[in-house]
N, C-alpha and C positions, 0 to 999 in steps of 0.2 A: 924777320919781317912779319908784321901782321898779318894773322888768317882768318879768313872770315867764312862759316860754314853756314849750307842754305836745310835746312831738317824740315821734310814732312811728315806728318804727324797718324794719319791712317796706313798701319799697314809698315810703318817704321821704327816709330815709337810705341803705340798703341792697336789694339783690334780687337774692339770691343764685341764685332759679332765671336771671336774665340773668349771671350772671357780677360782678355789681358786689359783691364784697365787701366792703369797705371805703368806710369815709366818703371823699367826695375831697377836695382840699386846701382847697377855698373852704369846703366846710362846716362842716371844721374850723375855719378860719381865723373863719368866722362862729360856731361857737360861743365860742371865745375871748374874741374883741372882746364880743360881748354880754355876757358874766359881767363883762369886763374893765370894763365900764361900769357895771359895779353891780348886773346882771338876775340874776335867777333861771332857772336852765334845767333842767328836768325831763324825763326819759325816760319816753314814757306809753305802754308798747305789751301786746300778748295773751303776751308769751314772760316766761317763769319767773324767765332770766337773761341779762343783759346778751352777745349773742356777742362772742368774742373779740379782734374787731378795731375795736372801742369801748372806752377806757378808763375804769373806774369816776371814776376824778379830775376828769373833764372833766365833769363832771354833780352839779348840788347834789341830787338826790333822782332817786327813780323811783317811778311806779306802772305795778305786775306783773301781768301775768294779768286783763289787761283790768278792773283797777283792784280786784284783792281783795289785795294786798297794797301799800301805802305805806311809805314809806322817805323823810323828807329830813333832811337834814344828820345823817347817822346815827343817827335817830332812827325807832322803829319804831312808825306811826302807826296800821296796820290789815293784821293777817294771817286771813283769813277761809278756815278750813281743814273740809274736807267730813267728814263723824264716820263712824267705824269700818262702822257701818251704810250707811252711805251708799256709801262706797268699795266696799262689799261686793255688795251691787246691781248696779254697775255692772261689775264682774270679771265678772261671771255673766253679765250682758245683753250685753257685749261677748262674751263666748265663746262664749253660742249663736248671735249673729248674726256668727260669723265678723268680727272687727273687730281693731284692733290698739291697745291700750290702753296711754297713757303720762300719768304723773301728775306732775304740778311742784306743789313750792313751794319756798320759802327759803331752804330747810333741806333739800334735796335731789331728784332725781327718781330716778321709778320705772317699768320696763316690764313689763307683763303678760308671763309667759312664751307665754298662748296670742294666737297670730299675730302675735308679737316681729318679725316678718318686717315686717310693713306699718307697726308704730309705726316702727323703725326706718327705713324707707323717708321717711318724710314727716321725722323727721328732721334727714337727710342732706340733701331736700327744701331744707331751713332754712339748711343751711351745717352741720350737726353733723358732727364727725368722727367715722370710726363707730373709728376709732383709739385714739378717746378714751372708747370706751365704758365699761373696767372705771376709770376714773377718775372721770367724771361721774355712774353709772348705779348707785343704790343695788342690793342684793339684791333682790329682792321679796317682802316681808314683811309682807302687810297692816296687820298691826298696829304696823308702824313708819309708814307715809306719811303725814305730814303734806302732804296737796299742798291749794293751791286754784284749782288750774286743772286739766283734764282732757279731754285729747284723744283720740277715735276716732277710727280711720282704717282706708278700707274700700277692697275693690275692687267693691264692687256696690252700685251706688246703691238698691236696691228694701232690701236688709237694712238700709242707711244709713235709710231714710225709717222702716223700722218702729222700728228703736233712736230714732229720732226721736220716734216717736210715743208710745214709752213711756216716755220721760225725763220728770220732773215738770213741774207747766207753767208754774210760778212759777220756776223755774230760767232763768239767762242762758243761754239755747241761740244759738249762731252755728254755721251746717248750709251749708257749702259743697259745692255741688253740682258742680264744678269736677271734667272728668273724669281729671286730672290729678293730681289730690290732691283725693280723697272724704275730706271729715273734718267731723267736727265739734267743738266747740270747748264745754265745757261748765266752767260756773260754778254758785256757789251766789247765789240770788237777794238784795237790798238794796245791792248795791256792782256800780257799771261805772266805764269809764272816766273819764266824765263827771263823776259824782258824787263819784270820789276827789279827778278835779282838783279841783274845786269846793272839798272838804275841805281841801288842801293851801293854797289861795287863802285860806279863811278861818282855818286855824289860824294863817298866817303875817301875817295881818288886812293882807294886799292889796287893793288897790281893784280890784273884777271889770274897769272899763274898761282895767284895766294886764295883762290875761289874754290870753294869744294860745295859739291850738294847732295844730298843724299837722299833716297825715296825707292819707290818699288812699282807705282802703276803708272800709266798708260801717260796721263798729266804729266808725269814729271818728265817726261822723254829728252824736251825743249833743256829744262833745267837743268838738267845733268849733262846736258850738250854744251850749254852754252859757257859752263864756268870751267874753270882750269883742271878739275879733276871731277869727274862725275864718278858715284856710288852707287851700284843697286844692290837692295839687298835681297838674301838670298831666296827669298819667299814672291822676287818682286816677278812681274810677266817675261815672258821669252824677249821680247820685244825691248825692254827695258834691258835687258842683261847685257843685249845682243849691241847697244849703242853706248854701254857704260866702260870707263877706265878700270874702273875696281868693280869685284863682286862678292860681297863680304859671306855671315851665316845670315841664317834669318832670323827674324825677329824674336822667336822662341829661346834662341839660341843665342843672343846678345849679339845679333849683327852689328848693332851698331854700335857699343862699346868697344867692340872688335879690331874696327875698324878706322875708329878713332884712335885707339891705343896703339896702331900699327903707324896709320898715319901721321899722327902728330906728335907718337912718341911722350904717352902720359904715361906709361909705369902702371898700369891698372892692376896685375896679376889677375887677369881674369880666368879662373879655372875651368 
């Protein structure tokens, strides 16, 4: 039977604050072999767009932005975009609490001009080149952004908790208190990660037992719950480990090739 696997990308595949840019060969190698067998493999992480050193070809779909927008086999299944009103709110909440405001969707991203400094910073954070800024980074035109995902990013946690506290409460709030990168991570409510996968699974009318996903923070909890075998890897939070099926190495250590080669039976010889 067809398998279809749900892969987040910080922290699973990549971690760029450690220096691992790039997928390493087994993981590639492991994604291969698994499509090469018939499976379905999907990119399911909080980021807009795909980073650079991932190629779009090597992946039959993605769900974006912590699952408000879907994509597979070039097909565009759910873009859940925040309305004019609503973008607008949050420019202004971000600029009285000193924050640094950056908007994704699809169809482009956007930086607030006020404290452009800290969006920018988280980022670089990410792997962004800031090289590449007038290339990737629309104008900032409120009434152009279609985004549906949107990040603040602070240098003081106490502004960080009130902008918290006046964000709607039916909204996807993920509030990283990390004093490394103060952000938070904000969605429109009825779509996560979870539930996209879930959508993807059923439009493509997969059996849920043929569902794996695999990831490491706090986000994916939902994901790894909801499909027929969930993965954390070894690097991933207690929390995560504590709710998943499998608990492979970590990411240093080719978790995921790992875990792929045990699970689906690819032959990797991974030494």
């Amino acid at each position: 039977m067809t398998k279809i696997a749900f892969v987040d990308i910080d922290g699973t595949v990549l971690d760029y604050s450690k220096n691992m840019n790039k997928p390493s060969d087994n993981t590639l190698l492991a994604f291969k072999k698994f499509r090469e067998n018939g499976n379905i493999l999907i990119i399911a992480t909080s980021r807009s767009r795909l980073p650079l050193s991932l190629n779009k070809e090597d992946y039959d779909g993605f769900v974006l932005n912590n699952g408000q927008y879907i994509s597979v086999e070039n097909k565009v299944l759910l873009d859940n975009i925040f309305s004019l009103e609503q973008i607008n709110f949050l420019v202004e909440l971000f600029k009285n609490h000193q924050a640094g405001g950056s908007f994704q969707g699809a169809n482009g991203s956007w930086v607030s001009p006020s404290h452009k400094d800290l969006a920018i910073k988280h980022m670089v954070h990410y792997g962004f080149n800031i090289a590449d800024y007038d290339k990737f980074i629309s104008p900032f035109n409120v009434e152009d952004i279609q985004a549906s995902a949107i990040t603040a990013t602070f240098e003081d946690a106490k502004l960080m908790k009130e902008v918290e506290d006046q964000l709607p409460s039916d909204w996807e709030i993920h509030a990283y208190y990390d004093p490394n990168d103060l952000r938070i991570d904000i969605h429109l409510p009825g779509h996560t990660k979870s539930s996209s996968c879930m959508k993807v699974v059923e439009t493509l009318k997969l059996n849920h037992e043929d569902s794996y996903a695999i990831g490491d923070g706090i986000n994916d909890i939902e994901m790894l719950e909801s499909v027929g075998c969930g993965i954390a890897m070894g690097n991933a939070e207690d929390k995560v480990k504590a709710i998943a099926d499998v608990i492979t190495d970590d990411l240093f250590n080719d978790g995921l090739a790992k875990a792929f080669d045990k699970l689906f039976e690819l032959d990797l010889n991974i030494k």
